[in-house]
ZAMARGU-4260 file (C-alpha; in steps of 0.2 Angstrom, whole numbers, plus 5000, padded with zeros to 4 digits):
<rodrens>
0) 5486/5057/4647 | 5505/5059/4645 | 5509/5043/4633 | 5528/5036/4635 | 5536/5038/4617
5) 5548/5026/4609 | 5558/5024/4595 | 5554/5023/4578 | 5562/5006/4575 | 5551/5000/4591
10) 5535/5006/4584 | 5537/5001/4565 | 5538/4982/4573 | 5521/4988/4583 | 5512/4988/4565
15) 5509/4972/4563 | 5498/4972/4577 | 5485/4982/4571 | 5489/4975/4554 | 5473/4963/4554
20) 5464/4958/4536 | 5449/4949/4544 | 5435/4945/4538 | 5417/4950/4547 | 5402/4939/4550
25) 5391/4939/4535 | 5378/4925/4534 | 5392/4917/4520 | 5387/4929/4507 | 5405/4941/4504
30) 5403/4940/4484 | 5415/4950/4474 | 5410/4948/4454 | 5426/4940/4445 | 5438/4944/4431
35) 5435/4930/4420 | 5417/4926/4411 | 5416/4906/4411 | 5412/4895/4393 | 5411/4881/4402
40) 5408/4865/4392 | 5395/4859/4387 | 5383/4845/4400 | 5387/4829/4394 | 5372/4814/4392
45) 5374/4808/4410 | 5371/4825/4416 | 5354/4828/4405 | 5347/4812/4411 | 5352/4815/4431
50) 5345/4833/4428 | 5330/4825/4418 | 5327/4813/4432 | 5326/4827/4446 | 5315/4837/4433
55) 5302/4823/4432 | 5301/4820/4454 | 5296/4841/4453 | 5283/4850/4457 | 5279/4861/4443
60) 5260/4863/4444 | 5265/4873/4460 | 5265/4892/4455 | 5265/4899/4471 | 5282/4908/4475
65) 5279/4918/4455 | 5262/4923/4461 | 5267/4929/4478 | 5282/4938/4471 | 5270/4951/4461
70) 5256/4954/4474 | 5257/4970/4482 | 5268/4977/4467 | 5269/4996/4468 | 5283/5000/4456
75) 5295/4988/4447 | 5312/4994/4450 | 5318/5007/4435 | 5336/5009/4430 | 5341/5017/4442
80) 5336/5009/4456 | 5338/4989/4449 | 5352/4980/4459 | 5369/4981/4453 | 5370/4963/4449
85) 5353/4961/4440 | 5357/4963/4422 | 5369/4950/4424 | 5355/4939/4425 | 5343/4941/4408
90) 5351/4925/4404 | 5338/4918/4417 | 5323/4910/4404 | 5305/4908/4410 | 5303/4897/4397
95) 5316/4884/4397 | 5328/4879/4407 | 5348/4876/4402 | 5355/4858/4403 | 5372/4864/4414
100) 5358/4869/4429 | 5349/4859/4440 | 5332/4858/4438 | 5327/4863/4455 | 5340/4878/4458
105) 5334/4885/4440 | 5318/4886/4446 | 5325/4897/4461 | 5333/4907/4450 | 5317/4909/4439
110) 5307/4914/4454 | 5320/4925/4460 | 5322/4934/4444 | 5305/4941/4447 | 5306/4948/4462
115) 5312/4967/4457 | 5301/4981/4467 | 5292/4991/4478 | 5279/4980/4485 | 5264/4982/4500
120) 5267/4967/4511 | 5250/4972/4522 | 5245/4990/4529 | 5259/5001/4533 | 5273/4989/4529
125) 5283/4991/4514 | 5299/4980/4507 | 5309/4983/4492 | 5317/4965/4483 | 5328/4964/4471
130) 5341/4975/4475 | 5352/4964/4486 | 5353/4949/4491 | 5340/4952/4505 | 5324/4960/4506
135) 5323/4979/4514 | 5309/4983/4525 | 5297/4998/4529 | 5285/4997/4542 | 5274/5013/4545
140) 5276/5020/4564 | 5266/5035/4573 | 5280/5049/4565 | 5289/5036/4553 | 5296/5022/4548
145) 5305/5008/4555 | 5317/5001/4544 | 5318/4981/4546 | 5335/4975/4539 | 5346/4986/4528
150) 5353/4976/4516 | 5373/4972/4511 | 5381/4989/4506 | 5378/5004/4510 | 5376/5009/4491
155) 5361/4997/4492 | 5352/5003/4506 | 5354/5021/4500 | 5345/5016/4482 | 5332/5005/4491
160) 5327/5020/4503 | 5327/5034/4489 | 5316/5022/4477 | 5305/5019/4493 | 5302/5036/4498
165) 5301/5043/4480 | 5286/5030/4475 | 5278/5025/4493 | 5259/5031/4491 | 5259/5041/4506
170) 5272/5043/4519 | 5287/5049/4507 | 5292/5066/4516 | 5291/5056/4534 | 5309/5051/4541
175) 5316/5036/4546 | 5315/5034/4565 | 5320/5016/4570 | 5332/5002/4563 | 5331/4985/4569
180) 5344/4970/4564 | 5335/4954/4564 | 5353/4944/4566 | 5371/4946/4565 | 5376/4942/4549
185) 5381/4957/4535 | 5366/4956/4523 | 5356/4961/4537 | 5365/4978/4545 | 5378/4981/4530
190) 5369/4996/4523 | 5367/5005/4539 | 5378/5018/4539 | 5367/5026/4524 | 5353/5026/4533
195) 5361/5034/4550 | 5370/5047/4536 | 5351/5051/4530 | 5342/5049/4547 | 5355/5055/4560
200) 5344/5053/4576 | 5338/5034/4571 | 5335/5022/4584 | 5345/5006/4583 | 5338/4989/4589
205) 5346/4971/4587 | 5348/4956/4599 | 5357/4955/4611 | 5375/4950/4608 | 5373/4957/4591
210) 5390/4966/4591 | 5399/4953/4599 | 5394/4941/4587 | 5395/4950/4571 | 5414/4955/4577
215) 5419/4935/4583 | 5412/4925/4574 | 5425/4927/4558 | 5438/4933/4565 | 5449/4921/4570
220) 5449/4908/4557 | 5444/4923/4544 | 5459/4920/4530 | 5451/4904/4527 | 5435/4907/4529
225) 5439/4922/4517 | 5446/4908/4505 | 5435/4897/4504 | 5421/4908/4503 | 5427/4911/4486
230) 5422/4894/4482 | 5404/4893/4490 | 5400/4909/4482 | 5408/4908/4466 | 5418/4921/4467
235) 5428/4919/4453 | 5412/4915/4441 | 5401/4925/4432 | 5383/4923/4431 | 5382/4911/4414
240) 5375/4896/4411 | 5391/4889/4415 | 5394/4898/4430 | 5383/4908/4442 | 5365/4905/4439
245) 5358/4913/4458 | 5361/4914/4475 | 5349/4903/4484 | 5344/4918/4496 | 5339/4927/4480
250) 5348/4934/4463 | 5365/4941/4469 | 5373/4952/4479 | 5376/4971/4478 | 5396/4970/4482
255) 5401/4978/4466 | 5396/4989/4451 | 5402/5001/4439 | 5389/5011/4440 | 5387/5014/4458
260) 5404/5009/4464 | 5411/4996/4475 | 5398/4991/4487 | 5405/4994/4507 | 5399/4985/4521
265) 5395/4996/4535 | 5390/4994/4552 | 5381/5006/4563 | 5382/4998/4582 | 5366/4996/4591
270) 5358/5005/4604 | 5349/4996/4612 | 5349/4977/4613 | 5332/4965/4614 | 5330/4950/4623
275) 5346/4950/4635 | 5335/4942/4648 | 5320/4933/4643 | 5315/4925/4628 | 5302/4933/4624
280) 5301/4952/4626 | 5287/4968/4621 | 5293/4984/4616 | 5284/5000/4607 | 5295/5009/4596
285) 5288/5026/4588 | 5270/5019/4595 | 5271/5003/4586 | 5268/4986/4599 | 5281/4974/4594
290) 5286/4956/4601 | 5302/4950/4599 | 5309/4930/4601 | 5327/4926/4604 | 5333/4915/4590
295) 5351/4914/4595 | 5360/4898/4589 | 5350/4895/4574 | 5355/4903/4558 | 5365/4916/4569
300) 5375/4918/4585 | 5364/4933/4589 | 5346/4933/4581 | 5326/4937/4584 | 5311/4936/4575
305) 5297/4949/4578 | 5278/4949/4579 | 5267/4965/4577 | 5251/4962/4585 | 5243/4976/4578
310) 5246/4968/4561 | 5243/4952/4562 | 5259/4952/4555 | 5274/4943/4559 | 5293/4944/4552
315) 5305/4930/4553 | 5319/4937/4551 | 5333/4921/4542 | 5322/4911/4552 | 5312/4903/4537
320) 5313/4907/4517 | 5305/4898/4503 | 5320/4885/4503 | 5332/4876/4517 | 5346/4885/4526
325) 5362/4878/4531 | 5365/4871/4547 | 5383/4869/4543 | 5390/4884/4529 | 5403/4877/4518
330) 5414/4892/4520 | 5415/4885/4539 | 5407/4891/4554 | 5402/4883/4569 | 5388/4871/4566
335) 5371/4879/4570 | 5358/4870/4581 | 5343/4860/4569 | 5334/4855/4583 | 5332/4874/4593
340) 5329/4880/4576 | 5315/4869/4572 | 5309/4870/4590 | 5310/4892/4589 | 5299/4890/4576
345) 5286/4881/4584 | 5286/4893/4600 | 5281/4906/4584 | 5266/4894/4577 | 5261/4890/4597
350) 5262/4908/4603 | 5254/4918/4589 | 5250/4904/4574 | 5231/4908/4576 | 5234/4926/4574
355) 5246/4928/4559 | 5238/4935/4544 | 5253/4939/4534 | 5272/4930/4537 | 5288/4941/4531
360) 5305/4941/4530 | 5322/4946/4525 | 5321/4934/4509 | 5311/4926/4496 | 5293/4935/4495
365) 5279/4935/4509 | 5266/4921/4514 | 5249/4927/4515 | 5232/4920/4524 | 5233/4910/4540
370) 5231/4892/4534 | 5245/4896/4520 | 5257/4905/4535 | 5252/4889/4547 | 5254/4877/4534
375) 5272/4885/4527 | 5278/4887/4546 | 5275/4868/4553 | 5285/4863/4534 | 5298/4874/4539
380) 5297/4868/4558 | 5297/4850/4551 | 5310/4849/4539 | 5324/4856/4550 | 5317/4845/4564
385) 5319/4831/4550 | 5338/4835/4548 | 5338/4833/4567 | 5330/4819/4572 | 5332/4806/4558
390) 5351/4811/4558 | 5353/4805/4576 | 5341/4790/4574 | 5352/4784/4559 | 5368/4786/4570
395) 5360/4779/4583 | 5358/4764/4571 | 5377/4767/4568 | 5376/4776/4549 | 5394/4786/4550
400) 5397/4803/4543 | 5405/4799/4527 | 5387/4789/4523 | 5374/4799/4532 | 5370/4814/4520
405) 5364/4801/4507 | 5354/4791/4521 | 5345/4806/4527 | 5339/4809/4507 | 5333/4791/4507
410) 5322/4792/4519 | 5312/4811/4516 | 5297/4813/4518 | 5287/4813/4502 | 5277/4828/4507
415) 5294/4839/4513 | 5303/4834/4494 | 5287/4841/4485 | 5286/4857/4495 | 5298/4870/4485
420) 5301/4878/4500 | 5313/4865/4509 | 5322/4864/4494 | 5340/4864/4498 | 5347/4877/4486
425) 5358/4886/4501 | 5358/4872/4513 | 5357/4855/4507 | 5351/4839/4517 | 5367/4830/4512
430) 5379/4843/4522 | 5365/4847/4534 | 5365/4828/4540 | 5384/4828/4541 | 5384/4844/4553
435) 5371/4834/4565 | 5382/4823/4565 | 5398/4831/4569 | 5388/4843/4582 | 5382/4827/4594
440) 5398/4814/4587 | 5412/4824/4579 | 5420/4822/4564 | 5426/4803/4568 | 5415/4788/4564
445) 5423/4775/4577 | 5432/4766/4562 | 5451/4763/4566 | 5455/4765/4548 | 5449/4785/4548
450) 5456/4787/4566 | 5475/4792/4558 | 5476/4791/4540 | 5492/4798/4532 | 5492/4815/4526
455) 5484/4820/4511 | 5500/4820/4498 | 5506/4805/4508 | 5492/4797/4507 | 5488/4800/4489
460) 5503/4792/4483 | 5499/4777/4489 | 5483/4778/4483 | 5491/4778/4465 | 5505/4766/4469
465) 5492/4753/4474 | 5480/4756/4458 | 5495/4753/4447 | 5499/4773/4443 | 5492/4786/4436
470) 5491/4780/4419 | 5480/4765/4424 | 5469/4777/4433 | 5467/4791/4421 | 5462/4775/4408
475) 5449/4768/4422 | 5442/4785/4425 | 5438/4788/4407 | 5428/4776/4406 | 5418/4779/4424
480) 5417/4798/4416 | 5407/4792/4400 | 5395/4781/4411 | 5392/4798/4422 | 5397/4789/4440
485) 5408/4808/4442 | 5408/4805/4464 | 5421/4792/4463 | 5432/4798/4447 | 5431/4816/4457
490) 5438/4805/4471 | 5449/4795/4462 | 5457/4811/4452 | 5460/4820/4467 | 5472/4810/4472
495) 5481/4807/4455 | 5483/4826/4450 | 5489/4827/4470 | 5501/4815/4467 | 5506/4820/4450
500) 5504/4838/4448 | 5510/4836/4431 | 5496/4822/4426 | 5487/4835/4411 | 5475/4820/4406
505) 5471/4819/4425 | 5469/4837/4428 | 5459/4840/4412 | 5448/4824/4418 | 5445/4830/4435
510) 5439/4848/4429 | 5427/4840/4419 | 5422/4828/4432 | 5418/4842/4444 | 5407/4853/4430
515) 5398/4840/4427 | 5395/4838/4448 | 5391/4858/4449 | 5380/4855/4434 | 5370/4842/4445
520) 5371/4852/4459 | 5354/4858/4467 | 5362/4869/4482 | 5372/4885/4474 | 5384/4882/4486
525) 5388/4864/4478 | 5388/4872/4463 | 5399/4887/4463 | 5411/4875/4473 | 5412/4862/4461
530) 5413/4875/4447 | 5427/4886/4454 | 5437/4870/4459 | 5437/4868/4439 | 5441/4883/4436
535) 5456/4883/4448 | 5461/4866/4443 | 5463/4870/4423 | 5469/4888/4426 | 5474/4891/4444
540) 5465/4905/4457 | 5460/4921/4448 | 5457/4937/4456 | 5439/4941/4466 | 5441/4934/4482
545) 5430/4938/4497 | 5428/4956/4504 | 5437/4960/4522 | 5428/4964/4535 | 5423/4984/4530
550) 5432/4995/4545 | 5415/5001/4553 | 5414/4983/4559 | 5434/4981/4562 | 5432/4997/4575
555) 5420/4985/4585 | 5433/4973/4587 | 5438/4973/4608 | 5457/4972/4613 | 5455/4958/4617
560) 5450/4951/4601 | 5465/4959/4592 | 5477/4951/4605 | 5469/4935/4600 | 5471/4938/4583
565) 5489/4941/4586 | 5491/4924/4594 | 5485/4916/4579 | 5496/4923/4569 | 5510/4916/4578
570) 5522/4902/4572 | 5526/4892/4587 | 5542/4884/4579 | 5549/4902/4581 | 5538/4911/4595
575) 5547/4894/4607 | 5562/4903/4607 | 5558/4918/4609 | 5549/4922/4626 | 5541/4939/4633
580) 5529/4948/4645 | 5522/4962/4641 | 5507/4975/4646 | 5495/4981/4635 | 5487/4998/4644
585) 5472/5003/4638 | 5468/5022/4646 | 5452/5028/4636 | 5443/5011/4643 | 5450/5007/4657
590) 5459/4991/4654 | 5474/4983/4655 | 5480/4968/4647 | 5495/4956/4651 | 5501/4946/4636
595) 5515/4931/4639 | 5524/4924/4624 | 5530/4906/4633 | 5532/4888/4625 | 5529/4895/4608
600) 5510/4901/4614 | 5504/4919/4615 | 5491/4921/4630 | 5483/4937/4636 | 5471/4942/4648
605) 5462/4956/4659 | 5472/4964/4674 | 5469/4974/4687 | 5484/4983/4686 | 5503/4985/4677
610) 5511/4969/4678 | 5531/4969/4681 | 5536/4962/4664 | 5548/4965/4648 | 5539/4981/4641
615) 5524/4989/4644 | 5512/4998/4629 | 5501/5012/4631 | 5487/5015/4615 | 5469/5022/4617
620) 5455/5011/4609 | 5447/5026/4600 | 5466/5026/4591 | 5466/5007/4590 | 5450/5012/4581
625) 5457/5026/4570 | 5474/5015/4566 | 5459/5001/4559 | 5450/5015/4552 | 5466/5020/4541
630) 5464/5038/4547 | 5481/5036/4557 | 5496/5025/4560 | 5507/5021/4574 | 5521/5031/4568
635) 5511/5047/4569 | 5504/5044/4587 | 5520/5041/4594 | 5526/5055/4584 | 5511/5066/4595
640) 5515/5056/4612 | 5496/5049/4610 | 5505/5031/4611 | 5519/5027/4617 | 5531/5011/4626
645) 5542/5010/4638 | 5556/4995/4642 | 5564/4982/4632 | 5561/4984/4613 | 5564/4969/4607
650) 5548/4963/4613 | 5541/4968/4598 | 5555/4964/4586 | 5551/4944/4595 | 5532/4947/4591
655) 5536/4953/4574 | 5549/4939/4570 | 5538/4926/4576 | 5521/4932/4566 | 5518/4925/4550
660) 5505/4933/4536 | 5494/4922/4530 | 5492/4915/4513 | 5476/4924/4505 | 5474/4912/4492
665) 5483/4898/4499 | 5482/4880/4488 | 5462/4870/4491 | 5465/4860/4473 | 5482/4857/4466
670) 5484/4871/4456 | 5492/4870/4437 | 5512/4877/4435 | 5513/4892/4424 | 5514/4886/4408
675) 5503/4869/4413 | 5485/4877/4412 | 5472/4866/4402 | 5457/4873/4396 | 5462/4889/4398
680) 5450/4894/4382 | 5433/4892/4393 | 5440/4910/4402 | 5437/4923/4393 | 5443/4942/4403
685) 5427/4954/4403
</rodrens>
């Protein structure tokens, strides 16, 4: 088509369109290994005894989980095909376990510290562990394999399949024929593009809405889900004592190494998508009978788990691991539904429970035997059911949200806190209750007092004023610190160092305050917050922060969610003045878009046709996708008449002086002036 072409002015202002650092979908594990190693200090007597108390309500005699993860060892992982994050790691003892961990989580990191190889999960299925975050799958078809969930990076997939086909018994020299995604979230479909570069003609299955949801879900609020990611993950921590210990899924992720280089997320879009109309659905692929459930709405937006009948055999996909997922992620996402999930799981057990010889997944090691696969499902089905329905009968019984996480924990189950398995080391039942809550109630208790409260800096002034300053604070804190109640002096503190900045003895005590809470802490999560929040506090944010979405999964993104993008990025206080119409054409897809700037608010939508209206854009997708892709700019397409716009150019001089850029490490704890860090010898660089 014959593109209008514009003037350079007119098309530098067009950049910031496509000029979009968001963040993709990924199952809240974007992990990028930080520049400092921690020293933390060291757990203080209140810590030991809270650690010593969960130690002694433990299930050690159970051994499980260790055993399971070396039955059906082929080959241990050699040095060339061991994770990128594994070494990290040798602190890890079988033998002990550190003060500054919880009990419960060291365990978790014990057991995941095992788990390192090519194993046999049951005749013709394969996994490697232990070299990403997720597990790898391999299941034999009738001229290949089918590869079940591909792992973070592309670098990770590419090791995982070379040291599968190098060591498989039989079967090396076969190709890969079929790829399947068991949900939309990165650790799952992030190493696709290695196995499509290896395999060009596979196959690729994943549930319907997969690319949708892998594209949305982050998008719009991705900055700060980008941000504080950093904190859930640690991203500023090394693996120490200290700091990192594991990552509740399993050891780590592969997002970086020297030696293979920077891990990339990749994604490879389906092409064909399963259960789009029924919730159950039976398909053969390369001869091999599979079932597949739609799990949509519980750990993802898009999801299934799959039974082979042939097997006996059936993979779960996020579905169930040997711990307790979140139902709300602290980096923030929209809260995910306990009760379809417990429910999902029982359609599994009611449909095919007799049958299931073997259970698998994409973490944690296998279940084998009926009664131990029955037995493991119904805790799994039971425990998320738990969340559910005892957080709505305590509402019910008018428990508000700032009270129910500790509630909930009251009344478990004996039988569900002495299962390892529900253990909460990614999701925890205290914020698990909380996002029950706020699905069915929302974020307000009914109490007139938390209806309007003054902003945060307002409100902490106050706060101080009313205690008798700082000073009196800092002096009553000290003392609460040496007798370990660390919830109230972190609350307390807060609000001190947010109303004087400058308050060193506060800062330094509220640091503390919070190691000891990660120290304490049983979810990773927990942990890695608490710790970073520290670590922020005595010396401010430090390089690592969360990868961006990897621009294979940018070029999914619809025009629709760029314009949508844009609209976030709009500051009304400017964009009010500044009114515009304008038509976005779309030619290779046959779209058109009319975008309106009016009452400081950018709206957009589909047409039918060219709108009259201020200016009028004409840009293919697949150079939408090529500009995200960094293979071209706008300049150069106006330059060749592929893009081009025609009327009034100070539309995009409004859109450009009304956008903002957002803040990638904008302010979560007060952070120190230069100058004011404390502490600052417990960061050491690498």
């Amino acid at each position: 088509m014959t593109i209008r072409l514009t003037t350079k002015k007119a098309s530098l202002a067009l950049a910031i369109i496509f000029a979009l650092p968001v963040t993709a979908a990924n199952h809240d594990h974007d992990h990028v290994s930080g520049d400092l190693e921690i020293n933390g200090k060291a757990a203080t007597q209140a810590t030991i005894n809270a650690n010593a108390a969960v130690n002694a309500t433990l299930n050690w005699q159970d051994r499980d989980a260790f055993e399971r993860n070396n039955q059906g060892l082929i080959k241990a992982l050699n040095d060339s095909a061991a994770n990128i994050m594994r070494n990290d790691y040798d602190f890890i003892s079988q033998d002990s376990i550190a003060d500054s961990v919880n009990p419960s989580l060291y365990r978790q990191a014990q057991v995941n510290n095992t788990a390192a190889g090519l194993y046999e999960v049951s005749d013709g299925i394969y996994q490697v562990r232990g070299t990403d975050l997720s597990n790898i799958t391999f299941i034999r078809g009738e001229s290949g394999w089918i590869v079940y969930d591909v792992l973070l990076t592309k670098q990770a997939a590419e090791i995982s399949t070379q040291f599968f086909l190098d060591n498989i018994p039989e079967g090396g020299d076969l190709p890969i024929v079929a790829m399947i995604y068991s949900h939309s979230h990165a650790d799952h479909f992030g190493g696709s593009r290695a196995i499509q570069e290896m395999y060009p003609d596979v196959k690729v299955y994943a549930p319907t809405g997969m690319t949708k949801e892998t594209v949305d879900e982050n998008v719009l609020a991705g900055n700060a889900m980008s941000r504080r990611a950093a904190y859930q993950y640690g991203a500023t921590l090394g693996a120490h004592e200290h700091g990192i210990v594991d990552a509740g899924l399993g050891k780590s992720m592969s997002t970086s190494s020297s030696e293979y280089g920077k891990g990339e997320i990749t994604y490879v879009a389906p092409d064909i998508s399963i259960n789009k109309n029924s919730k159950f659905e039976t398909l053969k692929i390369d001869g091999l009978e599979m079932i597949f459930i739609d799990t949509a709405g519980t750990e993802a937006p898009a999801g299934m788990a799959t039974y082979i009948p042939s097997k006996n055999a059936l993979w779960t996909g996020e579905m169930m691991y040997h711990g307790m997922h979140n139902i709300y992620t602290l980096r923030g996402a929209k809260v995910r539904d306990a009760l379809k999930w417990s429910k999902d799981i029982n359609e599994m057990i009611n449909a095919w429970g007799e049958d299931i010889d073997v259970l698998f997944g994409s973490h944690s090691s296998p279940i084998w035997g009926n009664d131990e696969v029955t037995d493991f499902m119904k805790m799994q089905r039971d425990n998320y059911g738990f969340v559910h329905n005892q957080t709505l009968r305590l509402a019910n019984s008018g428990v508000g949200i700032q009270d129910i996480g500790d509630a909930v924990i009251e009344v478990l189950p004996e039988s569900i806190q002495q299962a390892w398995h529900t253990n909460g080391y990614h999701g925890s039942y205290s914020h698990n209750a909380k996002a029950v809550y706020n699905m069915y109630l929302g974020y307000f208790d009914m109490n007139p007092a938390n209806l309007n409260p003054l902003t945060t800096d307002k409100e902490s002034a106050k706060f101080v004023d009313y205690m008798g300053g700082g000073d009196v604070i800092v002096k009553k804190a000290h003392a609460d610190f040496e007798n370990g109640e660390y919830r109230f002096v972190a609350t307390v503190l807060n609000k001190v160092v947010i109303a004087e900045p400058s308050n060193n003895e506060a800062r330094q005590l509220l640091a503390d305050t919070y190691e000891q809470l990660g120290y304490q802490s049983e979810t990773m999560g927990w942990r890695n917050t608490y710790l970073t929040g520290a670590q922020e506090l005595r010396v401010g944010t430090q390089p690592g922060t969360p990868k961006t979405a990897s621009p294979d999964v940018l070029a999914e993104m619809s025009v629709t969610n760029l314009l949508d993008y844009m609209a976030v990025k709009v500051d009304s206080t400017i964009a009010q003045n500044t009114p515009f119409t304008m038509n976005v054409v779309v030619p290779d897809i046959n779209e058109t878009h009319f975008v309106e700037m009016s009452n400081g608010n950018l709206s957009n939508g589909l047409v039918n046709e060219i709108r009259d209206a201020d200016a009028t854009l004409y840009i293919n997708k697949s150079d939408i996708t090529q500009i995200l892709l960094g293979r071209t700019t706008l300049e150069k397409l106006f330059a060749s008449k592929a893009a081009g716009l025609e009327g009034n150019t100070n539309v995009m001089e409004k859109l450009k002086a009304s956008s903002v850029e957002f803040d990638t490490d904008f302010e979560i704890v007060p952070r120190p002036e230069k100058g004011q860090e404390v502490d600052a010898h417990l960061y050491h660089k690498h």
